[in-house]
Every structure is written in C-alpha cells, then in structure tokens.
C-alpha positions as CSV (number, residue, x, y, z in Angstrom):
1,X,44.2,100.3,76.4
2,X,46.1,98.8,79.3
3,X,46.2,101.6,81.6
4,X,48.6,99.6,83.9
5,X,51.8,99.6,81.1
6,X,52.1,103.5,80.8
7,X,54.1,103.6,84.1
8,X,56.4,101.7,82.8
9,X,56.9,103.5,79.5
10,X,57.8,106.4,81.7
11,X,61.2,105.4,83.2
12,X,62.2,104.0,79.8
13,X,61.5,107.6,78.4
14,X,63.3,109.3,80.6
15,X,66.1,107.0,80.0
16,X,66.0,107.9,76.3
17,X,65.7,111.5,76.7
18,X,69.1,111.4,79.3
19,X,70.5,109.4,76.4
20,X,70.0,112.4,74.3
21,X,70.9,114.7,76.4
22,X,74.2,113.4,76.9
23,X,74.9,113.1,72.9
24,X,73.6,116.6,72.2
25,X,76.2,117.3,75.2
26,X,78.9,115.4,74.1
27,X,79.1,117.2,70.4
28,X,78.7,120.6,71.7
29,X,82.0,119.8,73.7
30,X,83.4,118.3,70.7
31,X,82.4,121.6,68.5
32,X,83.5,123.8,71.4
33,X,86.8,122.1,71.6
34,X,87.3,122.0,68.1
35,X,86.7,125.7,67.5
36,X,89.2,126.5,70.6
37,X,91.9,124.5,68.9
38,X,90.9,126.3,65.4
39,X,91.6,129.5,67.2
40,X,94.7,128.0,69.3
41,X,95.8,126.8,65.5
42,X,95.6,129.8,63.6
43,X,97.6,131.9,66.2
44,X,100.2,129.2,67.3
45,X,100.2,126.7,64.5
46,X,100.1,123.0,65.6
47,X,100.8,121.8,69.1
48,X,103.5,119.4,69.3
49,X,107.6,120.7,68.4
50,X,108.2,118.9,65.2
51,X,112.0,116.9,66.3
52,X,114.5,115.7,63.4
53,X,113.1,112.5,61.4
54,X,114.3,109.4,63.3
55,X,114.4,108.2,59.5
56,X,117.0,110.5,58.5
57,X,119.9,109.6,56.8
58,X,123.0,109.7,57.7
59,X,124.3,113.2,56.1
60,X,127.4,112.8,53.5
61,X,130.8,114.0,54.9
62,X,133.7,115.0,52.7
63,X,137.1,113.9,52.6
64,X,139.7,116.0,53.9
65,X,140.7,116.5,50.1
66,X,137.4,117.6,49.5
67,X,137.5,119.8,51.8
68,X,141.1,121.6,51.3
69,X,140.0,121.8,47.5
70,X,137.5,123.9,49.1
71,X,138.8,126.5,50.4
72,X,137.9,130.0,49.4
73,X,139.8,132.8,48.7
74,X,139.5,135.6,51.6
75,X,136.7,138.0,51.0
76,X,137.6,141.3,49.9
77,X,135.1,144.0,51.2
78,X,133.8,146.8,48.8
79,X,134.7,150.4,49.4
80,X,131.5,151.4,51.1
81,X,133.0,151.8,55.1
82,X,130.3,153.3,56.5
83,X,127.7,150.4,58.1
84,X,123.7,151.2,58.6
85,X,122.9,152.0,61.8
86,X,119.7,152.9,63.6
87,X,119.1,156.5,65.3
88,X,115.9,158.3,66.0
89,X,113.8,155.2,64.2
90,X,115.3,155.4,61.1
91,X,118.8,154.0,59.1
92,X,121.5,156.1,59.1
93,X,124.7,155.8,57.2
94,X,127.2,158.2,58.7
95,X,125.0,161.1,59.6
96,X,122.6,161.0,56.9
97,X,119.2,159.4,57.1
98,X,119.6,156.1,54.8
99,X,115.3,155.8,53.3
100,X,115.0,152.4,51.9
101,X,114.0,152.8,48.4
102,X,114.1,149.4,47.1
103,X,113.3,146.1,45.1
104,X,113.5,142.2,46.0
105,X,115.7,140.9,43.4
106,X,117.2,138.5,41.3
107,X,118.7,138.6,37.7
108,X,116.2,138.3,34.9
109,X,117.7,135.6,33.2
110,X,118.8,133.7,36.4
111,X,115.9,134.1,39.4
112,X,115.4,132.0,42.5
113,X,118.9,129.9,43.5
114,X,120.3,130.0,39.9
115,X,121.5,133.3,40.4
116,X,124.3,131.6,42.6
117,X,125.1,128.8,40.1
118,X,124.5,130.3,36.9
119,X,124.4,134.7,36.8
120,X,126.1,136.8,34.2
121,X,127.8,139.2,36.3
122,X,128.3,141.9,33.6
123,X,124.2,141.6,32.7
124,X,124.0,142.1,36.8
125,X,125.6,145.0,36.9
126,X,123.5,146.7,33.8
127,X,120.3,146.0,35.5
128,X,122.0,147.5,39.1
129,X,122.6,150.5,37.0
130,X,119.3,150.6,35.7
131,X,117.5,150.0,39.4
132,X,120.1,152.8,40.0
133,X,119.4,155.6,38.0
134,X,115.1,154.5,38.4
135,X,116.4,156.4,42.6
136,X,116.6,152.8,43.9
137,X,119.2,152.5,46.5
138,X,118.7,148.5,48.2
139,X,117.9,145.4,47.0
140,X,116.8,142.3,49.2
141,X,117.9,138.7,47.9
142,X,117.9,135.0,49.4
143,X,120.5,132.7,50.1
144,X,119.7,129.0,49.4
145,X,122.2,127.2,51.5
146,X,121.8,123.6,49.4
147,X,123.4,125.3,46.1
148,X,126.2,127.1,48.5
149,X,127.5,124.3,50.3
150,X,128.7,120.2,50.0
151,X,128.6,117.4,52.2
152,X,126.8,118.9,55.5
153,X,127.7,116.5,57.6
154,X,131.4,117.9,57.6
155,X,129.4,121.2,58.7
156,X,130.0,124.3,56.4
157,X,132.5,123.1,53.1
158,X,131.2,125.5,50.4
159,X,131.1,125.2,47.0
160,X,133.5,128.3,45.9
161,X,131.7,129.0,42.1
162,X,128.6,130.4,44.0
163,X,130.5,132.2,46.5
164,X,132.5,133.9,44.2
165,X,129.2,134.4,42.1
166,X,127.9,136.5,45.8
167,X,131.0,138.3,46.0
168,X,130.7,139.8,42.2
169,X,127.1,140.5,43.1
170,X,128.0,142.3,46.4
171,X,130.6,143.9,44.4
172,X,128.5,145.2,41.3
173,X,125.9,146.6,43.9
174,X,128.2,148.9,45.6
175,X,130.0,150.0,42.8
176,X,126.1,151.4,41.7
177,X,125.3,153.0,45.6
178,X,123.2,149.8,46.3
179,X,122.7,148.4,49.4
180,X,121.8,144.5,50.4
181,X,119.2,143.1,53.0
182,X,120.6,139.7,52.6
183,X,118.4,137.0,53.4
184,X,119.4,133.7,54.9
185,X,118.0,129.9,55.2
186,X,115.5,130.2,52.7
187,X,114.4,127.2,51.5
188,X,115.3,125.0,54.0
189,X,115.2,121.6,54.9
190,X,111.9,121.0,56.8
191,X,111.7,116.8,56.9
192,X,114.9,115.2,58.1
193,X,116.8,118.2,59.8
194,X,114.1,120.8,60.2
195,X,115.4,124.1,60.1
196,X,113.7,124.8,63.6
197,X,115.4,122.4,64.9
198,X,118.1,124.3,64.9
199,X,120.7,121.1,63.6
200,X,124.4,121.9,63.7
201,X,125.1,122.0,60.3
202,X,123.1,124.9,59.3
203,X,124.1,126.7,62.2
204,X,127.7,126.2,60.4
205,X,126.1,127.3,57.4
206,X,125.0,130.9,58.3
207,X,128.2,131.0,61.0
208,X,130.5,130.5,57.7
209,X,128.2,132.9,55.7
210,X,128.0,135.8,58.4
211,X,131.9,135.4,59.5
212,X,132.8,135.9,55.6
213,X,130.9,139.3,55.0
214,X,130.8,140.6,58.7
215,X,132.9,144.0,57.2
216,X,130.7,144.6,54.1
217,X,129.2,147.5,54.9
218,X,127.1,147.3,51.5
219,X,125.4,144.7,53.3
220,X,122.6,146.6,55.1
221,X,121.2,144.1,57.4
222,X,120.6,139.9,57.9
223,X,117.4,139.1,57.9
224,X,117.3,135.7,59.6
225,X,114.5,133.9,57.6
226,X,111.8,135.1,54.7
227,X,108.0,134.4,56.2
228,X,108.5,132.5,58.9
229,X,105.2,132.9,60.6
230,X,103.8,130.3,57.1
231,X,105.6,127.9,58.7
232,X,102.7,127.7,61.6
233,X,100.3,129.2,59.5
234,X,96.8,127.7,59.7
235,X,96.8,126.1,56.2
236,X,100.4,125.5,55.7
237,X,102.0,125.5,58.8
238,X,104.1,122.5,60.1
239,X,105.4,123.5,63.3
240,X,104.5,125.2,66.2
241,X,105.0,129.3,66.7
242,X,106.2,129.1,70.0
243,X,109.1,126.3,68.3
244,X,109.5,128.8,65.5
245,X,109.7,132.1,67.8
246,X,112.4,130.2,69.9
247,X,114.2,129.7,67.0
248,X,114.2,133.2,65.8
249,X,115.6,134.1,69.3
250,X,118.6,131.5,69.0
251,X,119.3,132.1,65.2
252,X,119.5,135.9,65.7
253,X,121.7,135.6,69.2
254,X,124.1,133.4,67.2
255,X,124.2,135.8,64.5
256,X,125.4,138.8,66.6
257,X,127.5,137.1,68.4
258,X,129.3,136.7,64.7
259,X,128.5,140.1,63.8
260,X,128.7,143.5,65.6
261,X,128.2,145.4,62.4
262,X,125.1,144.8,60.7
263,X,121.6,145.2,61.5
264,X,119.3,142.1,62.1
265,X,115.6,141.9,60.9
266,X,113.0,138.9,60.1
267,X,110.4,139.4,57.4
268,X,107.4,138.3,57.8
269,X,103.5,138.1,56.6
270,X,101.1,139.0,59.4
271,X,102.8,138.0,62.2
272,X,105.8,140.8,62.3
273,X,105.2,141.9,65.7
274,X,106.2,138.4,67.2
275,X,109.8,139.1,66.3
276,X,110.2,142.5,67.8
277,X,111.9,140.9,70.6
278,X,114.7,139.7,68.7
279,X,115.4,141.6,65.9
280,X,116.7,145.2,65.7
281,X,114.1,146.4,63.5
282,X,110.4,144.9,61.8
283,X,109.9,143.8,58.3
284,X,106.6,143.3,57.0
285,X,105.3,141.9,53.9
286,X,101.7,143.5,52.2
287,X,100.0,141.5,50.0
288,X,96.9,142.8,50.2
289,X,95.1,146.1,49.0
290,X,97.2,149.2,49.1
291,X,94.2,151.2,51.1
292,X,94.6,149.1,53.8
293,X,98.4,149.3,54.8
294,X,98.4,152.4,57.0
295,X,95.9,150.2,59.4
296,X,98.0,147.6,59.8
297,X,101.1,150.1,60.4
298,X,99.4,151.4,63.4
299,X,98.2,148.0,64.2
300,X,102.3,146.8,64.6
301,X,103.0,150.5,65.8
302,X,100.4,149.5,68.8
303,X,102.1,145.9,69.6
304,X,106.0,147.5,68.8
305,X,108.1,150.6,69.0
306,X,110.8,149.0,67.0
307,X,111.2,150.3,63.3
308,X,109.6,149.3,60.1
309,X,110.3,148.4,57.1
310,X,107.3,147.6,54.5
311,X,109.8,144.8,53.1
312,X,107.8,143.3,50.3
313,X,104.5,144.9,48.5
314,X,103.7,144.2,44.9
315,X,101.1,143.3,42.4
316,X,101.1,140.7,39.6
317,X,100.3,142.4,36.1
318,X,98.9,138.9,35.1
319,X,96.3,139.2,37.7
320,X,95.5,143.1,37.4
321,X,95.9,145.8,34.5
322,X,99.3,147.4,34.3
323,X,97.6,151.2,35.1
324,X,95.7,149.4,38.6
325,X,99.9,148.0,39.6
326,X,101.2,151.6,39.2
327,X,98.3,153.3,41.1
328,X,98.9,150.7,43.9
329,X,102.4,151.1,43.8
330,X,102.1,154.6,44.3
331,X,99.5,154.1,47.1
332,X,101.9,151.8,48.7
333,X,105.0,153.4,48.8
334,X,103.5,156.9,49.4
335,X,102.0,155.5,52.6
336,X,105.4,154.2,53.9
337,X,106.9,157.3,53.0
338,X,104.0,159.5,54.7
339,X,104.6,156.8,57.9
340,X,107.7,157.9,58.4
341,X,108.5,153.9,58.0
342,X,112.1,152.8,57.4
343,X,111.2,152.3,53.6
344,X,110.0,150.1,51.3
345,X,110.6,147.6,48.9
346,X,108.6,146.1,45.8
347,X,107.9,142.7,45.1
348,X,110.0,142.6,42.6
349,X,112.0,144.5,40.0
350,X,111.9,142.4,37.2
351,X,109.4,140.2,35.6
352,X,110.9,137.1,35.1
353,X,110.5,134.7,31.7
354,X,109.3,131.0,31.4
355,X,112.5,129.8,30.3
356,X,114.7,131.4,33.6
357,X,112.1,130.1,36.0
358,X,112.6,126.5,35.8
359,X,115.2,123.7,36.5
360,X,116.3,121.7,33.8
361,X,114.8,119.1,31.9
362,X,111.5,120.8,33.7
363,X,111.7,123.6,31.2
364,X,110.2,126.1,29.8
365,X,108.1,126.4,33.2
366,X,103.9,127.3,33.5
367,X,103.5,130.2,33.1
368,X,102.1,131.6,36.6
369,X,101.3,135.1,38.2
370,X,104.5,135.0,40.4
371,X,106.4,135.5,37.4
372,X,104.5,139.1,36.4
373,X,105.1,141.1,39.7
374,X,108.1,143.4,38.2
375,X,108.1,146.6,37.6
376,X,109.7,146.4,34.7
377,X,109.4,143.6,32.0
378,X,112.2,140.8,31.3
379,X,113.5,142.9,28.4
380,X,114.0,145.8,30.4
381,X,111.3,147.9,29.4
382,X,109.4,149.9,31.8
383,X,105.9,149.5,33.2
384,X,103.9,152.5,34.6
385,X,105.0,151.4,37.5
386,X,108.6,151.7,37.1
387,X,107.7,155.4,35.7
388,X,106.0,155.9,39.0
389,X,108.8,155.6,40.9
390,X,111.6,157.2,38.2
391,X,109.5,159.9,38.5
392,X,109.6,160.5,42.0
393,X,112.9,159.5,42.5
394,X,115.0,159.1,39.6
395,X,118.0,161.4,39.9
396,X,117.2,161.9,43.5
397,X,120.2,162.2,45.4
C-alpha cells in the first residue's frame, strides 16, 4: 500500500461529497419551489395576465345597411312590476319573501345556444307550465353572445331572430309566475379577445343586452359569468385569479351603472367567496355529495355575510340509480331550505336527448352523463326526483 497517496485521496473526497451536497441541495429547492407554485397555482391559477392574441384578426364590421336592417323592435316588458330586492338576507318581491325554488334550463328539444336560434315558443311555454304547477318559481339560463350578435367589430349589431326568440321566452315565463337569473358571457371567446380582457366589443354586447331588459322585472338578477373560478382552476385554468377577480369587479360596475333594478350575482364552483365583494349576493354550485353541503355553507358563511344561493346541485341518472338522485335531491334542497339560504336550483329540469344536443352535421351526439341530470325525462315524464319536489311544493302558493 502506498501510505503516502491517501492524503491526497482526502481533499478529492471532500470535493465530491460538496459536489453532492450541493445537488441534493439544489433539487430540494427545486421540489420546494415547485410545491409553492403548486399551492400558489391551485389558489391563484397561472402567474402571468393572459393579453389579447397579437395574432388576432382583424374583427368583421358591418355596413351601415347591415346595421339599419338590424335594428330591433323596442322591448316590451311583461306585466310583472314588482323587481327582487334584498332585505333581511333574503329576496323580496314587494313585501313578501321571494325563496328560490328553481331549475337551470333550456328547452328539451333545443338545449345549450340553440334555444336562441331554434326554440318552439309554444313547446316553451308547456314545459314552464309544467316546472310551474311541480311549485317551481325561477329558472336560470345562459346567454351565448356569438349566436346573438354580427360583425363585432361594429360593437353590439344583433341578430333580431334570437332576440325576439329571448323576448317570447321572458314572456312565456312570466305569464307562468317564473322568474329569470339570466346569465351572461357564457362561452366566451378565450384566444384572440379573451373575455378577461375585458375587449370593447363584449362590453357592448352585455351594455346592449342589460339596457334592453333593464325594466323586466321577471328578470330576477344578472349573473355576470357561469364558473368563473375554472378559468384559473389548477387543471383547466388559463388565466390568472387575481386577472379574473378584476374582471368581475369591472364587469359588474359596468353593469349597474346600466341597471338600477336588478340584482347582480356570479356563480361559481368552490371559489364563491372571492366574489362577495362585487356582487350583491353568492351563488354557489355543489357538485359533490349532498351530506357535505351544510359544511361548505358555513365554510362561505365564515369568509361572507352576503346572501346565498345554492345555484346549481344535481345528479346524473346515468351515473347513479334514479331512487339515489331523488334522496340527494331531497338532501340537497332540504339543507338550503333548513339554511335559511336564498334558495336553490337543480342542475337541470330536463334530460336532454342525443339528437337536441348536437350541432349539425355532428349529429345524433354521444351519448354522455351531462345529458341525464333532469329531473324529469325528455318526454316529460317524471323521475322520483321531480315527485320529490311536486310533493313538497306543488300547489304551494
């Protein structure tokens, strides 16, 4: 052995081992950065504003023809006078407590944005005489601005057939006590003129869409955007909360500045809280198990003393047995009543058939669970469900 080399093995040791050192080091950082931003991410979605695609293109404009052709005849509001207002934590219409008893909807035959190109008005008002006499009093439906509207780069030229279609269905609910939370930019653009944003000619959009039914007072409340808090969810969020929460707080200021009259809401997932500084009142959507909905309505009654409404709850009958939707119906609804919430309002009245859900030529669609959440089937009949709540409230005055 020669003695005299292991001194010099030493130093190159110690070299190694402050080698390794650093590297183990350097990925604990890495992993302890990483799992900061994971946390960061889920709560505030991703760090940078998203801006309008440099890409874009230019957006159409329409001819002053175009434009004069169309012109809309003047609104005509409903005989309901008597707007929703807020008192004590709860709605009131005159001086009666107004508890949401409600559905999301959209015709059978004509769900998601055909009901504004393509709705039988007279099969409308059946199945609003049917959600009627089941002691349901609101619906909730969604404006999709690219069906209502033409060449956005003039700003806010509508396409008159889908207004009028709106009118009739504004119409046909009031004539059968219903009330409307109307829901506006759904489905918007999120690439070229992100809805967050804010680009001028949505913001004409919901200014010609507010200014046209500001005196219906069968309109309950706006609610400014459906889910909102996806948009910086951790697995399918795009922008940034903060970007989306400053939104909400233009969007809703531009709004009452149109509109004195009717209530202003947001609905979201898990994140309703955030917009308790904007809105007048908090809707929340439950998609998990009906035992655990009175926890998270003293979780948002902890963060907020603004109102609730449990805005959307349901369960898909393709996913569980027609008796385990009614029982969790019934859990549902009997906790928001128990609550003292605002109300509540299933997701969704009507099951809706392959052949409605789909946009030619892509027809008939897959069939899919999102298509099964009614309470009663396409043809009208009822699930237990439905008898769950015609039983409790049906004929209810």
């Amino acid at each position: 052995m020669n003695l005299a080399a292991i001194p010099h093995q030493r130093p190159a040791l110690q070299r190694r081992s402050k080698v390794f050192s650093r590297v183990v080091l350097a990925v604990l950082l890495i992993v302890l950065v990483a799992l900061v931003y994971m946390v960061y991410r889920q709560r505030n979605g991703p760090i940078f504003y998203v801006m309008t695609n440099p890409l874009a293109p230019v957006l159409p404009t329409c001819t002053e023809a175009e434009i004069q052709a169309a012109a809309l005849p003047a609104y005509i509001p409903t005989d309901m006078t008597d707007f929703a207002r807020l008192q004590d934590s709860q709605f009131f219409v005159s001086d009666e407590r107004y508890q949401v008893r409600g559905v999301n909807y959209f015709p059978v035959r004509y769900p998601w944005r055909r009901f504004l190109t393509e709705s039988d008005l007279t099969a409308i008002n059946d199945e609003f005489a049917l959600l009627r006499d089941a002691g349901l009093n609101t619906i909730r439906t969604f404006l999709y601005y690219e069906p209502m509207f033409q060449c956005a780069g003039s700003g806010a030229v509508p396409k008159v057939d889908p207004f009028i279609r709106l009118d009739g269905l504004i119409h046909a609910a009031a004539a059968n006590g219903i009330r409307i939370i109307l829901t506006l930019n759904d489905t918007p653009d999120f690439v070229d003129y992100p809805l967050y944003t804010n680009p001028a000619h949505t913001q004409a959009q919901t200014q010609f869409i507010v200014e046209r039914y500001r005196d219906e007072a069968a309109i309950l409340a706006w609610d400014i955007r459906n889910e909102g808090d996806i948009d910086y969810s951790i697995d399918r969020g795009r922008f940034p909360r903060q970007q989306v929460l400053d939104w909400v707080a233009v969007a809703t200021a531009h709004v009452r500045s149109l509109d004195s009259n009717h209530l202003i809401t947001a609905g979201w997932m898990t994140d309703a809280e955030s917009t308790a500084p904007y809105v007048d009142f908090i809707s929340f959507h439950h998609w998990w198990s009906a035992e655990n909905l009175q926890e998270r309505i003293e979780g948002m009654r902890k963060a907020t003393d603004k109102p609730i409404l449990l805005q959307e709850f349901g369960y898909s009958t393709l996913r569980v047995s027609e008796d385990d939707q009614a029982q969790s119906i019934l859990n549902g609804l009997a906790t928001a009543e128990a609550e003292g919430l605002l109300g509540w309002m299933v997701w969704t009245a009507f099951d809706f058939p392959v052949e409605s859900t789909c946009m030619p030529p892509h027809c008939p669609d897959i069939e899919n669970a999102e298509h099964n959440f009614g309470i009663w089937y396409a043809d009208y009949t009822p699930k237990p469900a439905a008898g769950v709540v015609i039983t409790l409230f049906g004929g209810d005055d």
